[in-house]
C-alpha positions as CSV (number, residue, x, y, z in Angstrom):
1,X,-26.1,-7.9,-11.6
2,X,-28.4,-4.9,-11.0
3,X,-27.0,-1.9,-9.2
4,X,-30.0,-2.5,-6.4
5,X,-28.3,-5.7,-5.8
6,X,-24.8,-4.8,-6.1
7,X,-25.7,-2.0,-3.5
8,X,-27.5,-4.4,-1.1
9,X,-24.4,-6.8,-1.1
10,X,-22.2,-3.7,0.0
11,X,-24.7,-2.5,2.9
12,X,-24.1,-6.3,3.9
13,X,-20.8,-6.9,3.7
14,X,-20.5,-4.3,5.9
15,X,-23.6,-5.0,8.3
16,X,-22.8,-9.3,8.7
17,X,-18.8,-8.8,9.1
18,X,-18.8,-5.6,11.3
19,X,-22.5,-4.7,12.7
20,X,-21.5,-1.2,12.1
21,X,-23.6,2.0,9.9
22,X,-22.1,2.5,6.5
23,X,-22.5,6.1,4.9
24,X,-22.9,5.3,1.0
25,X,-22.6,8.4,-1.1
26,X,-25.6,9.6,-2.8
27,X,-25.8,11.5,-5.8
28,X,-28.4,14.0,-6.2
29,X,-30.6,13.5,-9.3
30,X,-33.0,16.2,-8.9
31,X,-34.6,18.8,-6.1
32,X,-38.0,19.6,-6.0
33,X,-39.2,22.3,-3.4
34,X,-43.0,21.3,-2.4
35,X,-43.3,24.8,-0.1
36,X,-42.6,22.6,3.6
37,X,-39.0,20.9,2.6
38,X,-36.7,20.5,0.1
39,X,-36.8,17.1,-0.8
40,X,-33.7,15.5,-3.3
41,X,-34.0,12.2,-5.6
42,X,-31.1,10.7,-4.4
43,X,-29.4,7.5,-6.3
44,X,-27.2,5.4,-4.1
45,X,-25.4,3.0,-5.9
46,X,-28.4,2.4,-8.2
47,X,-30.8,2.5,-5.5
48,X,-32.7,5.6,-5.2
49,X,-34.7,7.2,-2.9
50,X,-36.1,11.1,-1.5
51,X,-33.7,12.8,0.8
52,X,-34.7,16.4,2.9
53,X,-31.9,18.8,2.0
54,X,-33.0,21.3,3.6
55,X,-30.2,20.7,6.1
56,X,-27.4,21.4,3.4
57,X,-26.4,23.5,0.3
58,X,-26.9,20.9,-2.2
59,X,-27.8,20.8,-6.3
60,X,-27.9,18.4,-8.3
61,X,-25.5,16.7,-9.2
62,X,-23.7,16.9,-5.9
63,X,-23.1,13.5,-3.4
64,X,-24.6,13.6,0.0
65,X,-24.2,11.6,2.8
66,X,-27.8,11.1,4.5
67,X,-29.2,9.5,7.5
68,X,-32.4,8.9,8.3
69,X,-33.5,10.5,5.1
70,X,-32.1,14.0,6.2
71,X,-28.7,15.0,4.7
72,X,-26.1,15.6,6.8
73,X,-23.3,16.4,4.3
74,X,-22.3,17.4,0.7
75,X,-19.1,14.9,-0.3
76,X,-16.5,16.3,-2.7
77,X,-17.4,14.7,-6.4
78,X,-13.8,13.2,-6.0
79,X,-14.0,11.9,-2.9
80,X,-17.4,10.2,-3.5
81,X,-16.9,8.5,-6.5
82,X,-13.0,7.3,-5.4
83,X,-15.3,6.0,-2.5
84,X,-17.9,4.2,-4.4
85,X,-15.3,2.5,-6.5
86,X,-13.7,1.3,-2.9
87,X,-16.8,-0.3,-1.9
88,X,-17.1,-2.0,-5.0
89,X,-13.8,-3.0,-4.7
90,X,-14.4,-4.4,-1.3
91,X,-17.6,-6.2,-1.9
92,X,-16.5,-7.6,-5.4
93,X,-13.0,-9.1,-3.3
94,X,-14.8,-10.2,-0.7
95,X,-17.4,-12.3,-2.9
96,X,-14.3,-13.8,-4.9
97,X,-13.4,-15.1,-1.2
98,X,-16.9,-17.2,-0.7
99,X,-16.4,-18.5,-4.4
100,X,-12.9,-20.3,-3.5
101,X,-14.6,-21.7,-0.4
């Protein structure tokens, strides 16, 4: 299983079962400054994609949480990744539920 997919399985586990927004921690690959906005290659879960971080103090390496593709927050490195392994967690336990049915 690729991490695109295993990402997409978590965004719906959370969007068929609750119909809620789920905040994935991004991590910050790289920042490039093009003279309007600051713009961040962002990998979430495996998936990545260009975030404005003009909003935050942010470097690479650091986890954001984003919205709309602005971030909103820097995550503790701790806190993220103690995250990510919950929704992992989550998603794998939940799939092991569907395969008993």
């Amino acid at each position: 299983m690729t991490d695109q997919t295993k990402c997409h399985r978590i965004i719906a586990f959370y969007y068929t079962d609750y119909i809620m927004c789920l905040a994935v921690p991004g991590k910050i690959i790289t920042i490039d400054d093009d003279g309007l906005f600051r713009m961040a290659e962002t990998d979430f879960l495996g998936v990545r994609r260009r975030v404005c971080v003009d909003t935050v103090d942010a470097r690479p390496g650091d986890y954001i949480i984003a919205h709309a593709g602005i971030a909103i927050s820097v995550m503790d490195s701790s806190e993220a990744e103690a995250t990510l392994r919950d929704l992992n967690l989550m998603t794998d336990l939940r799939d092991q539920n569907f395969n008993r049915s």
